[in-house]
Steps between C-alpha positions, in 0.01 A plus 500: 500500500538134618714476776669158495795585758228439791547149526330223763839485642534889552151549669530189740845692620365841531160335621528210709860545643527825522166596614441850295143537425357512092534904546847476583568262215342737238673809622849283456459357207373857353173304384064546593377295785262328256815325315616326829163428569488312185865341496405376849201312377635335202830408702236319747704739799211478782405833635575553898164580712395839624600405853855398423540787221363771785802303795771551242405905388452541863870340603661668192314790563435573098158604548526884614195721410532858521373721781309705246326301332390349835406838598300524243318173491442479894468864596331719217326212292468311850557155384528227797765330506341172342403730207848613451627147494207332257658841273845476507463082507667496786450383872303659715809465772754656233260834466493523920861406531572765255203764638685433839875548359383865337373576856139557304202506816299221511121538531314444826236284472252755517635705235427090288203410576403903392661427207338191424151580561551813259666284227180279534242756475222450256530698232188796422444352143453115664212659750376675249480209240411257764214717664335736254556315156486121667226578748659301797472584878762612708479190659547288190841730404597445766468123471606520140820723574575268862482794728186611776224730367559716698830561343306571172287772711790651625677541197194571281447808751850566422487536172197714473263258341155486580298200622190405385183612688312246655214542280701406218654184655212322710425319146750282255489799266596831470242782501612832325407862537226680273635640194351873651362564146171692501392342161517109656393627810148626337501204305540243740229674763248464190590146490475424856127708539379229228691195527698431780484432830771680730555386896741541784694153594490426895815659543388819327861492311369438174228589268312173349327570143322214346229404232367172353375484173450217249741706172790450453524894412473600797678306683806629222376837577535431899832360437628809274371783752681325811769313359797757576400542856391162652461099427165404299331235674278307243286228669358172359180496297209501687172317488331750383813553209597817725863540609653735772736684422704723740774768605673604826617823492681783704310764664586731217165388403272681745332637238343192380342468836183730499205340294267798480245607223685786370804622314761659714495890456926528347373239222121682448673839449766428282406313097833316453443283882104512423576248167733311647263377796237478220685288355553270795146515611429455111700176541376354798123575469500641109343322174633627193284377165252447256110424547262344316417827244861538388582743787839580672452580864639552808338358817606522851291330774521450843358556842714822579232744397700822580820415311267425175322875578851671530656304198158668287609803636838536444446322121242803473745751607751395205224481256353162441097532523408177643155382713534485883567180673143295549426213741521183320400233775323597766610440903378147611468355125565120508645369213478122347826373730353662831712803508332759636587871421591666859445850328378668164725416170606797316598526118637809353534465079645652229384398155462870275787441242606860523584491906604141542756515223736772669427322801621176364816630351609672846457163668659322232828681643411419833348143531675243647290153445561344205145364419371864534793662290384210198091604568608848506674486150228320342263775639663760333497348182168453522418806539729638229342263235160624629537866407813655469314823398309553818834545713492777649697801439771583757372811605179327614700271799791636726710243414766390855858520439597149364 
């Protein structure tokens, strides 16, 4: 409803002459707040400034708050007293005069400066994002959030959370702890034996695994094994059309350390761990394919001339007859680019149709390099076109659990 009896003339009296504030005017003229806000506007009746509005409560004393709700703003919610007044749009010297006239105790300035440093604590969830998701330094929060790191230290140790080792923050990136699976584990050792080469740094912090190689394959494969626990460095092409590539990782990786010609005992005695480091080793040193008479085989070669003798003898233990590893270059053979072989070259083959296919299809499960998954499939249609009828029967191979 339109209220037309508040006139220009009615508000100036009530306003201007009479000094009652727009509350006062409301409450008389049994109307909202908002409507004299309004009528004052369109009237053109200029509002009075805080200052002179706060003199004339305080001389008419029409401002009056009550003790409770003091109370419970300063004492249980523990407001200051310039909180109180931004709340209740009032002056700060209004809440104190009225703090003072309840006979509510003031707060030393002990007690305030307690108060304020716990009202500006950083929150767990900022360290959190800011440290662990956003990778920054306690000296760079602290730069961020305007307070000295060793603030964040004190309140990260507060809170319980955990800093980084310093294994896993002398680089840009993060390093992350092995997965602890037994499978990867076996995998990643037969890897390493044929294709990588594993180091201390100076610091002896981290574990530095790098190979160069000229396929783009394998540098996918690199990138896929490490990926989830370290930045993959991939350097320029070389001269030679090499590139480096590279990891840094925690020391979660000691086993990668030991090079040694021969399979660790936990992965010799057990199948399952036995073809998953074939299938590394398979990957790094391994040629899966197809030779000049039509025939699928499977060739390993390499200088480690005990792994080669214990991989024949644990493929003979399952089943697959297969020849011995031979020498295939002698120690001290020169070849056209002036290498020179520092010790005898070993190949170990598989090429009968009825061993190498089983073998085959348990890698297939197992092999991680694309190239050698693609040479492995074509294999194994080869030798099912060949003669499908010469497979042998199931009782004739003790077939590993898939």
């Amino acid at each position: 409803m339109r209220r037309n009896d508040i006139t220009s003339k009615l508000l100036r009296e009530f306003y201007l002459k009479k000094l009652l504030s727009k509350q006062e005017i409301a409450l008389r003229l049994k109307c909202n707040i908002t409507t004299i806000h309004k009528k004052m506007a369109k009237f053109g009746i200029p509002v009075r400034p805080m200052a002179e509005a706060i003199r004339i409560a305080m001389r008419k004393q029409i401002i009056k708050i009550p003790k409770s709700k003091l109370e419970n703003l300063y004492l249980k919610k523990k407001f200051s007293i310039s909180e109180i007044a931004k709340k209740l749009n009032h002056d700060r010297s209004i809440i104190k005069r009225e703090v003072e006239k309840h006979k509510i105790p003031l707060r030393s300035h002990s007690v305030i400066m307690k108060l304020v440093r716990s009202k500006n604590k950083i929150k767990k969830s900022v360290l959190v994002r800011l440290y662990y998701q956003k990778c920054l330094t306690q000296k760079q929060i602290g730069e961020k959030l305007n307070v000295h790191k060793e603030t964040v230290r004190r309140l990260m140790k507060e809170y319980g959370l955990e800093t980084w080792k310093k294994s896993e923050i002398s680089t840009r990136y993060l390093k992350f702890n092995f997965s602890g699976n037994l499978e990867e584990k076996a995998y990643l050792i037969g890897f390493r034996i044929g294709d990588l080469n594993v180091r201390l740094s100076r610091s002896k912090n981290l574990i530095i695994a790098r190979c160069t190689s000229t396929k783009m394959a394998q540098i996918q494969l690199f990138k896929n094994l490490f990926k989830k626990y370290g930045h993959i460095y991939v350097g320029k092409i070389r001269e030679d059309r090499n590139r480096e590539f590279l990891v840094r990782l925690n020391r979660t990786f000691n086993f990668l350390l030991p090079k040694k010609d021969n399979i660790p005992k936990w992965v010799r005695i057990n199948n399952k761990y036995f073809l998953f480091f074939l299938a590394g080793y398979t990957d790094a040193e391994g040629c899966i394919g197809i030779g000049s008479k039509n025939v699928a085989f499977l060739a390993l070669a390499s200088y480690d001339k005990n792994i080669l003798k214990q991989i024949h003898k644990q493929l003979i233990k399952i089943g697959v007859e297969c020849k011995p590893p031979r020498i295939l270059v002698k120690k001290g053979h020169i070849k056209s680019d002036g290498l020179v072989y520092r010790n005898d070259y070993w190949r170990f083959t598989i090429n009968r149709k009825s061993f190498l296919l089983p073998v085959l299809r348990l890698l297939k499960l197992r092999l991680k390099h694309r190239k050698k998954i693609n040479d492995l499939l074509r294999a194994e249609q080869n030798i099912i076109k060949r003669n499908q009828k010469t497979l042998p029967e199931k009782n004739s191979l003790r077939y590993l659990p898939v």
